[in-house]
C-alpha positions, -999 to 999 in steps of 0.1 A, spaced: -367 429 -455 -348 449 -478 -325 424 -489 -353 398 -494 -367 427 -521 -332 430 -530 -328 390 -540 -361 397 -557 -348 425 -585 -320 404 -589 -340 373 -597 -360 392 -619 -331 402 -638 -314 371 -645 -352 361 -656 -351 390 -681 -313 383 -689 -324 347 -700 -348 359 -721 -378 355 -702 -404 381 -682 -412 384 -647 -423 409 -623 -405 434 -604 -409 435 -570 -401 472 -562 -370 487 -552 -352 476 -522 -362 500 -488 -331 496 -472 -308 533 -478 -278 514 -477 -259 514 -508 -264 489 -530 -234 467 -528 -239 468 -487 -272 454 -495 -262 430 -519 -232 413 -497 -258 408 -468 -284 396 -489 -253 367 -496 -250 364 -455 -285 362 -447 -290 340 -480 -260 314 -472 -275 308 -435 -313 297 -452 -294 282 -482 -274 259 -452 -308 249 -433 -320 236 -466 -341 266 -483 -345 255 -519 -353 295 -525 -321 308 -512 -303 283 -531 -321 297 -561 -315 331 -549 -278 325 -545 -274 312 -579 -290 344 -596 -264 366 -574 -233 347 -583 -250 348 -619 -252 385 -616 -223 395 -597 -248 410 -570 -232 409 -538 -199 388 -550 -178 385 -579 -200 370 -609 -189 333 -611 -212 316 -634 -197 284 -620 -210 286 -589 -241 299 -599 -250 264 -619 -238 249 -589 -264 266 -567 -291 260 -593 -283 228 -596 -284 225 -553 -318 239 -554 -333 221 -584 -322 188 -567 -341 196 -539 -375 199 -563 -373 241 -567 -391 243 -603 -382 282 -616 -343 267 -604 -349 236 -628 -365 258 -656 -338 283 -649 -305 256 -662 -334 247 -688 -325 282 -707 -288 280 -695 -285 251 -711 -305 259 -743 -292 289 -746 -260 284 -739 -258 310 -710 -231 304 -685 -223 271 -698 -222 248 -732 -251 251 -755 -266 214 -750 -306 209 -761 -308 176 -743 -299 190 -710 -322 219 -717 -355 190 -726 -343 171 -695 -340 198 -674 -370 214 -685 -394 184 -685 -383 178 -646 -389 219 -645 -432 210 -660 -436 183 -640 -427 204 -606 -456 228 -622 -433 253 -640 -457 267 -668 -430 284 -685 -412 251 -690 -440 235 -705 -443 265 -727 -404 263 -737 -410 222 -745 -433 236 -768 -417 259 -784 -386 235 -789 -409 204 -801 -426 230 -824 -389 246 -839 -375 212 -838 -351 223 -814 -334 192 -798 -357 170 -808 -378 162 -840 -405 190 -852 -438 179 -835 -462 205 -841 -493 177 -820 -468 175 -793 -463 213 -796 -497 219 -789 -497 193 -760 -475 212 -742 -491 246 -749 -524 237 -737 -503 222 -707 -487 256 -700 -519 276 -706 -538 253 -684 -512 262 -657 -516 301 -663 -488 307 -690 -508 332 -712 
């Protein structure tokens, strides 16, 4: 279990990295130290990842992101993301949203971040269909749409984004 809690910090922090807020999930029980947890965290996450778990795939992308448990490779991270948004994992899809808009861990490009994103709100992702807000009401990518803005807002608060 501890390297399940372990994934979890390290998902949180790629979250916070991007720019974003989530919760922390408590500090990993396992006395190990921390690179011990980390590398089996990548064992036990490669098996689920290989039987299909669109969660470990995710997983796996935030550690090669981070460097948690392997060398950071920013490469393989997308790649990972990219496995587990393909097979319908929403935070994954948001996730390359803000890569992509951002320009984190690869090439600033705003219609990757809409497409990516809009695939992200219609698997449910709230914060997506807050960041499509925020980008039609900044103009960002796209033209400034403040009536479009608020579509989107009401979307994300009607799917618990505060």
């Amino acid at each position: 279990m501890g390297s399940k809690i372990k994934v979890g910090i390290v998902s949180t922090a790629l979250l916070l990295v991007l720019g974003l807020s989530a919760c922390d999930r408590g500090a990993p029980e396992s006395a190990k130290p921390a690179d011990a947890v980390d590398t089996q965290a990548m064992i036990d996450l490669a098996k689920a990842a290989d039987t299909g778990d669109t969660q470990a795939m995710f997983d796996l992308g935030v550690m090669h992101y981070e460097g948690a448990g392997t060398p950071k490779d920013e490469a393989k991270a997308i790649q990972w993301l990219i496995k587990a948004a393909d097979a319908g994992h929403a935070k994954a899809m948001f996730t390359l949203g803000v890569m992509h808009r951002d320009g984190t861990g690869t090439t600033k490009d705003y219609a990757k971040a809409i497409g990516w994103f809009t695939k992200s709100s219609e698997a449910g992702e709230p914060l997506a269909m807050y960041s499509l807000g925020r980008m039609a009401s900044n103009g960002i990518g796209t033209p400034k749409n403040e009536a479009e803005a608020i579509q989107w807002y009401k979307k994300a608060a009607d799917a618990g984004e505060p």
